[in-house]
C-alpha positions as CSV (number, residue, x, y, z in Angstrom):
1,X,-41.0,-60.4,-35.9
2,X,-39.0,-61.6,-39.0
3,X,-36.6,-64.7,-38.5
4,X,-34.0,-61.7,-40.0
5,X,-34.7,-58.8,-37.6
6,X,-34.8,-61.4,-34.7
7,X,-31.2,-62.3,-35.1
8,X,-30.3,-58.7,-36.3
9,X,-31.3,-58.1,-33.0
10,X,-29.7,-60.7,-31.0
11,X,-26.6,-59.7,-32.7
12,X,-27.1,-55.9,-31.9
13,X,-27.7,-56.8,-27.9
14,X,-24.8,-59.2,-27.8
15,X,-22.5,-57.0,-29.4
16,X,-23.3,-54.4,-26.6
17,X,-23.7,-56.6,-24.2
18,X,-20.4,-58.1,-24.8
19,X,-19.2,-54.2,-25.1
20,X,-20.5,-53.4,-21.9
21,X,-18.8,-56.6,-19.9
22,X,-16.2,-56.2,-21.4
23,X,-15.5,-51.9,-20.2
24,X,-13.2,-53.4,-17.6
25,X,-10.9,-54.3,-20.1
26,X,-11.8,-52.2,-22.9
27,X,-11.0,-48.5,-23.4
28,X,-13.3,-45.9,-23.7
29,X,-12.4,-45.3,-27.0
30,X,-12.4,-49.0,-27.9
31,X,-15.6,-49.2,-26.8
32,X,-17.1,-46.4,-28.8
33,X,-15.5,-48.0,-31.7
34,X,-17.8,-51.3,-31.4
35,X,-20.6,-48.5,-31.1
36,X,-19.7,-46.8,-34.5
37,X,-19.6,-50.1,-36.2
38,X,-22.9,-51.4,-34.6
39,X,-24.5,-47.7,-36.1
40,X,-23.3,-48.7,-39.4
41,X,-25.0,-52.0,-39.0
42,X,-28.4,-50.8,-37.9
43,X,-29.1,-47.4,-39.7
44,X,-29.9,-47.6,-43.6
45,X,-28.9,-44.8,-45.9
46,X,-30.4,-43.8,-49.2
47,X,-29.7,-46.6,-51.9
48,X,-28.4,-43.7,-53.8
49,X,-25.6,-42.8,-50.8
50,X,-24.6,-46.7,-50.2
51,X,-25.6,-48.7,-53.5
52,X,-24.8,-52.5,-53.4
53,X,-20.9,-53.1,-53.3
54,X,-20.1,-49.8,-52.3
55,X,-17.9,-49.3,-48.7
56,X,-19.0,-47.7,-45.8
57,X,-16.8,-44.8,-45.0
58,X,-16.4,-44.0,-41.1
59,X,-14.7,-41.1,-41.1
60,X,-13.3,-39.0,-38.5
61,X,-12.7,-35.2,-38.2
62,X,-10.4,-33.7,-36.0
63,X,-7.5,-35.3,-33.6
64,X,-8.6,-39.0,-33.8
65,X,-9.2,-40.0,-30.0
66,X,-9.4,-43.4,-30.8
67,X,-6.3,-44.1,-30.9
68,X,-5.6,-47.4,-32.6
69,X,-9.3,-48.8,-31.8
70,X,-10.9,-47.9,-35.0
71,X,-8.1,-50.5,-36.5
72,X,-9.9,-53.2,-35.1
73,X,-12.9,-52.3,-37.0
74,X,-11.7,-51.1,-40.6
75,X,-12.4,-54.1,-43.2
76,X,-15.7,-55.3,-41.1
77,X,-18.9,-55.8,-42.7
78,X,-22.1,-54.0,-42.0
79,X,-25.0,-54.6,-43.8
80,X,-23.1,-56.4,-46.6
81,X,-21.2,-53.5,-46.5
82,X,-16.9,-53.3,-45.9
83,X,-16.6,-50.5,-43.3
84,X,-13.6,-48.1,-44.5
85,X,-11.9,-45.9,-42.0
86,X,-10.7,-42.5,-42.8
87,X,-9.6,-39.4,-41.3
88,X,-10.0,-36.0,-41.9
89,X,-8.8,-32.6,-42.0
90,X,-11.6,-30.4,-43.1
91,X,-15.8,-30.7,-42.8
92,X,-15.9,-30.5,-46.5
93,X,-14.3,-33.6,-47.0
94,X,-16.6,-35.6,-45.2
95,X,-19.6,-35.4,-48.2
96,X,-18.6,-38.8,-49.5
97,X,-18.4,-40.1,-45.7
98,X,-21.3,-42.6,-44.5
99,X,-20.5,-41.9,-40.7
100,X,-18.8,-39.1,-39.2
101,X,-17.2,-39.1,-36.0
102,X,-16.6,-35.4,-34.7
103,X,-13.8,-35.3,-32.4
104,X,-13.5,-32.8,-29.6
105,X,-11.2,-30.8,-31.1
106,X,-13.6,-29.7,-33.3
107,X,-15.6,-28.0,-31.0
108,X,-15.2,-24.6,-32.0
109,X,-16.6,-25.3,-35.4
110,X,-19.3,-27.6,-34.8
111,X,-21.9,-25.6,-36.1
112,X,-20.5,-24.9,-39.4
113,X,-19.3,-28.7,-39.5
114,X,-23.0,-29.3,-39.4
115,X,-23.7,-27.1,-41.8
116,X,-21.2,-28.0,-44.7
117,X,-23.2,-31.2,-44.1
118,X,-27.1,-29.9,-44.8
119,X,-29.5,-32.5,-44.9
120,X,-26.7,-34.8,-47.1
121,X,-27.3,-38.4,-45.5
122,X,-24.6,-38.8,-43.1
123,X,-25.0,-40.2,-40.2
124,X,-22.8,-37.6,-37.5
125,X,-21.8,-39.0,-34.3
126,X,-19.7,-37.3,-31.4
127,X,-18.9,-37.2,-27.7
128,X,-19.4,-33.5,-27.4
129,X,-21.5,-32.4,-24.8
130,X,-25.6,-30.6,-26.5
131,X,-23.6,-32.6,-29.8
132,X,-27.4,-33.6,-30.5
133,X,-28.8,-30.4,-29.5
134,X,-26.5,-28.3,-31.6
135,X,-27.7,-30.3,-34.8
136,X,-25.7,-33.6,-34.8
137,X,-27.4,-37.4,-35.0
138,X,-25.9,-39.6,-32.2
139,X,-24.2,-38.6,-29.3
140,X,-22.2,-40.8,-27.1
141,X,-22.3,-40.2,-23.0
142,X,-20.5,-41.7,-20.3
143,X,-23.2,-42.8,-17.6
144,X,-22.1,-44.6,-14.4
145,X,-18.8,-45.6,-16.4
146,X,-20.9,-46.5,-19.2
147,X,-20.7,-45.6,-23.0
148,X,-24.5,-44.8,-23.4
149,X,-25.9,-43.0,-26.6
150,X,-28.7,-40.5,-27.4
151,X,-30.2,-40.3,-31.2
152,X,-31.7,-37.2,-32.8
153,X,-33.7,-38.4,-34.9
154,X,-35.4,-35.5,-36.2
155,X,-31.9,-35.4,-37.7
156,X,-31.8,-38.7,-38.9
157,X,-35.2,-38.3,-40.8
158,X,-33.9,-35.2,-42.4
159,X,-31.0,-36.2,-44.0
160,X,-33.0,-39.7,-44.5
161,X,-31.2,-42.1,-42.4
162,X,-33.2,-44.6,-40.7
163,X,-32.7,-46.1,-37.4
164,X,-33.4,-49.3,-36.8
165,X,-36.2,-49.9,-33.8
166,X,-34.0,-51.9,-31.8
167,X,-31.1,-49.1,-32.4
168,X,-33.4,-46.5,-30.7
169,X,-35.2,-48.7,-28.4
170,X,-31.2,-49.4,-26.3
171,X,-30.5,-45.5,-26.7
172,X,-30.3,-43.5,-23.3
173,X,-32.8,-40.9,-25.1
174,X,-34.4,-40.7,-28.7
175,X,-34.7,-36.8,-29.5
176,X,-38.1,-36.3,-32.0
177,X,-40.4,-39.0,-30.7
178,X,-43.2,-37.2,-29.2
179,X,-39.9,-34.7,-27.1
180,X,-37.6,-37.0,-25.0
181,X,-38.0,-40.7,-24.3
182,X,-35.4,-41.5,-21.0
């Protein structure tokens, strides 16, 4: 293992490990916010989607649960990158988006969210229960009051995102790997 992935990787578990100590005084939402900005840290996109000095756009569509959490992480750095926050109104604004957080309210249209997306390379996260089953990339779940995640990654690979090893191997469930991995 490189010097560079080792402390990628220390970084990666300490960030969720301080996450996870910290749930007792952290929201929900807050914590889902360190999640989102550890996903743009450890999936790559296409040079062509996030060349050198570009930002990272997290984006969210719908009624923004997060309340002021995603504050906290607008103006970090990910990859070299500045991480941008932005809201949305409609699915076909999010094209220039890097990450996409679909809210609940947006249930009724995830499908078709999904599908003004295609195979662009945007990474699609959500809290919406079958959220990876319907099409989307990550999906957060609350197990034994913890934020846990599951990645599609038959998703990822079409709309060529790449997950980092040490991002799938601290999922709850990677979707494409031979079925399920629990």
């Amino acid at each position: 293992m490189s010097c560079r992935l080792a402390v990628c990787l220390v970084v990666l578990l300490s960030g969720l490990a301080v996450a996870q100590s910290a749930r007792a005084d952290l929201t929900e939402y807050q914590l889902k916010a360190v999640f989102l900005l550890n996903f743009a840290r450890y999936v790559e996109w296409p040079d062509d989607k996030l060349p050198a000095g570009a930002e990272i756009e997290l984006c969210v569509l719908g009624r923004d649960p997060f309340g002021g959490a995603l504050a906290a992480i607008d103006g970090k750095r990910a990859q070299g990158h500045v991480v941008r926050v932005r809201r949305l109104a409609l699915p076909e604004q999010a094209e220039a988006c890097h990450l996409l957080f679909l809210a609940g309210s947006e249930a009724q249209q995830v499908g078709a969210s999904l599908r003004v997306l295609g195979h662009q390379p945007v990474l699609t996260v959500s809290d919406m229960d079958g959220f990876i089953d319907a099409g989307g990339g990550i999906g957060f779940a609350i197990v034994e009051d913890r934020v846990r995640f599951d990645i599609n990654l038959r998703v990822l690979e079409a709309t060529k995102l790449k997950a980092s090893a040490q991002l799938m191997k601290i999922a709850r469930a990677v979707i494409g790997i031979g079925g399920t991995r629990q």
